[in-house]
C-alpha positions in Angstrom: -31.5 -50.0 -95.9 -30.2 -52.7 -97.8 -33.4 -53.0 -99.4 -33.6 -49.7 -100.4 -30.3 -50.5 -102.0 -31.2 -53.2 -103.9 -34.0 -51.3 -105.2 -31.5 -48.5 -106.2 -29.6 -50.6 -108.3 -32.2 -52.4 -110.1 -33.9 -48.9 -111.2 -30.0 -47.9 -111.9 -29.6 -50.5 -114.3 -32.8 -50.7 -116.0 -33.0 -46.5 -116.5 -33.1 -45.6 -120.2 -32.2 -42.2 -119.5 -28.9 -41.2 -121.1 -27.9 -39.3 -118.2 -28.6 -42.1 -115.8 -25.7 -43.7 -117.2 -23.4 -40.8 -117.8 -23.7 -40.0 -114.2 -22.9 -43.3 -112.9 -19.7 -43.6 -115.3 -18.7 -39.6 -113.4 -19.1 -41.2 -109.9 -17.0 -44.1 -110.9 -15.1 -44.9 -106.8 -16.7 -43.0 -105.0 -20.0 -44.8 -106.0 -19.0 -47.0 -103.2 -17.6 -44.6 -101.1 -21.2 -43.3 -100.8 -22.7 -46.5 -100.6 -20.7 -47.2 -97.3 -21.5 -44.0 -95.8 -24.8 -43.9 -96.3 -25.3 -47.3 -94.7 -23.0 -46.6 -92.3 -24.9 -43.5 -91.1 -27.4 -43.8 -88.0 -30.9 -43.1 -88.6 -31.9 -44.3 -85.6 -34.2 -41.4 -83.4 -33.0 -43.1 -80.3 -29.0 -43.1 -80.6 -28.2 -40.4 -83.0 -28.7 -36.7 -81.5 -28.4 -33.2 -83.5 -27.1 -31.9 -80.7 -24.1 -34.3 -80.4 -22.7 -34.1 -83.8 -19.3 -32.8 -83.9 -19.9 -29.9 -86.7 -17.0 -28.6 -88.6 -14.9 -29.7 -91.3 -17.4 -32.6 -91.8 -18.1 -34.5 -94.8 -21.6 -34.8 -96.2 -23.8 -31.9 -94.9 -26.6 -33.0 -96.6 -26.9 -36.1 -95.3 -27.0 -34.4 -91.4 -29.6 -32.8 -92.8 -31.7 -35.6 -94.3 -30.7 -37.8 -90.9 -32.2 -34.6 -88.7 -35.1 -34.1 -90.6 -35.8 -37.6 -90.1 -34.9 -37.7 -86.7 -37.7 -34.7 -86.1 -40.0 -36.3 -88.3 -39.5 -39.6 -85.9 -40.3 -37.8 -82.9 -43.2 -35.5 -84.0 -44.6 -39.1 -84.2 -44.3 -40.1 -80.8 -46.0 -39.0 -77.6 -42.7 -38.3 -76.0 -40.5 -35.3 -74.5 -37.3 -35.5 -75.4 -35.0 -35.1 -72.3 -33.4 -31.6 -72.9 -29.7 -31.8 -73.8 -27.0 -30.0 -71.5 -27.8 -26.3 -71.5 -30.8 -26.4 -73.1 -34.5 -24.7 -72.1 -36.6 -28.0 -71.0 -39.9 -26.3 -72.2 -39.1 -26.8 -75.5 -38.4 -30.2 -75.4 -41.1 -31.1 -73.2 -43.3 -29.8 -76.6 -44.2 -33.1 -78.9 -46.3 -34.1 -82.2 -45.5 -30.9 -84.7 -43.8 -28.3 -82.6 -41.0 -30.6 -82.3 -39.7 -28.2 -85.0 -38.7 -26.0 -82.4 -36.1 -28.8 -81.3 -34.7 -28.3 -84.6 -34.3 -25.0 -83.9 -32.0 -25.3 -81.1 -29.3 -27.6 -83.2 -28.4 -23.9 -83.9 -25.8 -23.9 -87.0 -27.5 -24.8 -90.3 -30.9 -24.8 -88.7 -32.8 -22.9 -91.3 -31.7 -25.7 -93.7 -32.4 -28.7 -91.2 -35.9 -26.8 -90.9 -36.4 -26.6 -94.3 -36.1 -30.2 -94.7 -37.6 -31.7 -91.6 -40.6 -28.7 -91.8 -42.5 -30.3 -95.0 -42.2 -33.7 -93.7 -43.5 -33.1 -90.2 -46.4 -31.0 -91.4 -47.3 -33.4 -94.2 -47.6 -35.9 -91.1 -49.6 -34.3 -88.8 -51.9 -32.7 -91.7 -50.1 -28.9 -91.2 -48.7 -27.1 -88.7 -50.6 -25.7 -85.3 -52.1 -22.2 -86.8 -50.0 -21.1 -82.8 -46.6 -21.7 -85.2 -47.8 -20.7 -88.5 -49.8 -17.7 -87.3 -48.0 -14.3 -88.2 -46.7 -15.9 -91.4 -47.2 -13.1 -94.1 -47.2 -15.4 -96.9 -49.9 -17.2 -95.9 -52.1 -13.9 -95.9 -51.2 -13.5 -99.3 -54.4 -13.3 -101.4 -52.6 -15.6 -104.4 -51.6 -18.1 -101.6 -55.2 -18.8 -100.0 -56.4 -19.0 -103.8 -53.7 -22.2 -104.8 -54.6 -23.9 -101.4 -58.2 -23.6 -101.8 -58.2 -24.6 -105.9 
């Protein structure tokens, strides 16, 4: 992470953007602030867990979202069940590759959002989704739709 860092701060600098600047003068403190949370956060698919995430008044939503979207995107990779958390149907983590989205799913709360996010990632790995989860889909019936995809 630190690398990505360094690599921030170098394009940071160098930007001739005028808003680059102006934005980074805004932040001012909590610059840092961000800094430290962001590399304090766990991105690891084998010690953080959705589904263990105290949610409520919490502090950077959209980073849950990019660390669970990550997380999925992790484990779509792996040929792996992931053992099902405390109450939860074991079917659908037994599931692996793609339909790990359904894993998502289950976080419950701001799901639609974590789905949004981890859903382009995971299907640009395994080259789309399983026509099983994308079959039903109106939009992808829609005559204008099969035109852009096959252009």
């Amino acid at each position: 992470m630190s690398a990505f860092r360094d690599d921030w701060e170098r394009w940071l600098m160098g930007e001739k953007d005028e808003h680059v600047p102006t934005w980074r003068a805004r932040v001012d403190d909590r610059y840092e602030r961000a800094w430290r949370t962001l590399l304090g956060t766990d991105f690891d698919p084998d010690s953080f867990s959705p589904f263990h995430v105290p949610i409520g008044p919490f502090k950077g939503y959209c980073l849950l979202t990019l660390q669970i979207a990550l997380w999925a995107t992790q484990w779509s990779m792996r040929d792996a069940a992931l053992p099902a958390p405390d109450g939860f149907p074991g079917e659908v983590f037994e599931r692996t590759g793609p339909h790990v989205l359904g894993w998502v799913v289950m976080i419950g709360e701001d799901a639609d959002t974590y789905g949004a996010a981890a859903g382009p990632l995971v299907a640009a790995l395994h080259d789309g989704l399983p026509e099983a989860m994308t079959d039903g889909m109106w939009i992808l019936k829609d005559p204008l739709m099969q035109v852009e995809a096959h252009s």
